[in-house]
C-alpha positions in Angstrom: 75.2 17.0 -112.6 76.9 13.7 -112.1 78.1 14.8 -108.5 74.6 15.7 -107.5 73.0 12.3 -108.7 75.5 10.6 -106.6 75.4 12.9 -103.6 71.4 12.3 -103.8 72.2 8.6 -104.1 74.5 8.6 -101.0 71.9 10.7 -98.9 69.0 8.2 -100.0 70.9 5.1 -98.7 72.1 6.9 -95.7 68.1 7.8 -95.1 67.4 3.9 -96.1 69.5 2.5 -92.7 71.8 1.5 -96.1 71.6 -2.6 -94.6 68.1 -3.2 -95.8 66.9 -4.5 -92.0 64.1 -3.1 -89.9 64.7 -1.5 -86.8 61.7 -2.1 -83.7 61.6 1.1 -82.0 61.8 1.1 -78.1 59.1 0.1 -75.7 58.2 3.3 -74.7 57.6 3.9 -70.7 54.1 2.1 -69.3 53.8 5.5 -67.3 54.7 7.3 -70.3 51.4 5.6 -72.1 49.0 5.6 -69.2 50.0 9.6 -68.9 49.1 10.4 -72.4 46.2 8.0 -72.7 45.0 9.6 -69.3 45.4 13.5 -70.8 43.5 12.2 -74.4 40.2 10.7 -72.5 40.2 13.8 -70.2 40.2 16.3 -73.4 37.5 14.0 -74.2 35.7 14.7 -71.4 35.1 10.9 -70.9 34.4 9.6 -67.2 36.6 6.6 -66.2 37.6 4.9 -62.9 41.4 4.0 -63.3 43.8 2.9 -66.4 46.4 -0.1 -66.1 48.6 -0.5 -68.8 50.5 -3.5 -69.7 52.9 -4.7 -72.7 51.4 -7.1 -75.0 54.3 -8.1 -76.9 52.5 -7.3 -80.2 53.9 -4.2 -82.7 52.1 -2.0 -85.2 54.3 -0.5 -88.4 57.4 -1.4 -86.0 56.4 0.2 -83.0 55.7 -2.2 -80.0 51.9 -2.0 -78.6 50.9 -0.9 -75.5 47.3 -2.7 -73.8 45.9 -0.6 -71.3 42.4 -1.5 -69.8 40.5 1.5 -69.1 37.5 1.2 -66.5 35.1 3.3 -67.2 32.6 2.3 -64.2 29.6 0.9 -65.3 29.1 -2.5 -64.2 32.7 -2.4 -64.5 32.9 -1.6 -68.2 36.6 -2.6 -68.9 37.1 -1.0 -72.7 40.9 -2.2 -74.0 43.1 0.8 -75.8 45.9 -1.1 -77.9 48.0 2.4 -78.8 51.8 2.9 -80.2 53.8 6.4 -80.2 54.3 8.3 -84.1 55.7 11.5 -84.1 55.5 12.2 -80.1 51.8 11.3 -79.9 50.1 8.8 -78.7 47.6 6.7 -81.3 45.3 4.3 -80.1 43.3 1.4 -81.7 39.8 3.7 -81.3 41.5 6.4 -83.7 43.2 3.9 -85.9 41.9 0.8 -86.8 44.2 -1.1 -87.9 46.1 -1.3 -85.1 45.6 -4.6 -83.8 44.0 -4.6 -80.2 42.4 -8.7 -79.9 42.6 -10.4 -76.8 46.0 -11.6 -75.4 47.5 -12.4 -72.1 49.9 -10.0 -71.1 49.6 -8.8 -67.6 47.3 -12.1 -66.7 49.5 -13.6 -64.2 47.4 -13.6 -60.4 48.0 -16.3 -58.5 45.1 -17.9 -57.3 45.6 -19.4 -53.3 43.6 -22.1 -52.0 42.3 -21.8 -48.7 
């Protein structure tokens, strides 16, 4: 009995990371995002111009956030998709709330030229 209780106890800090700290996860690939963000409107069936996607800097339950600005066409509507990878899949602000999508600057850079 003793031998299990410690065996469990080793196995639980093992599971833990053991050093208390939180690992960030990788930023996944930007084509990696706009491909699965791309398949999920299509097997919604919703209409949309083009998809840019752009790192925001911002992370959700340790997982960076991905901004991508999708145009769906209609005087340009621009709607933002804020989404992070769990398990494999691809989960967006629009199915998940509380993943934070408010404005920010990433990917606002264009220089402006005078003539």
């Amino acid at each position: 009995m003793r031998r299990a209780a410690a065996g469990l106890l080793v196995l639980v800090a093992a599971g833990c990371g053991g050093s208390g700290s939180v690992q960030q996860a990788e930023p996944p690939d930007l084509r990696t995002v706009k491909q699965a963000l791309v398949a999920q409107l299509r097997q919604k069936q919703l209409d949309f111009r083009w998809v840019a996607c752009v790192r925001n800097g911002r992370s959700y339950r340790h997982r960076p956030i991905v901004r991508c600005n999708v145009n769906f066409g209609i005087d340009p509507h621009i709607e933002a998709y804020c989404g992070v990878f769990a398990n494999g899949r691809l989960v967006t602000n629009h199915e998940n709330s509380a993943i934070p999508c408010g404005h920010d600057d990433a990917g606002y850079s264009a220089p402006i030229e005078g003539s």
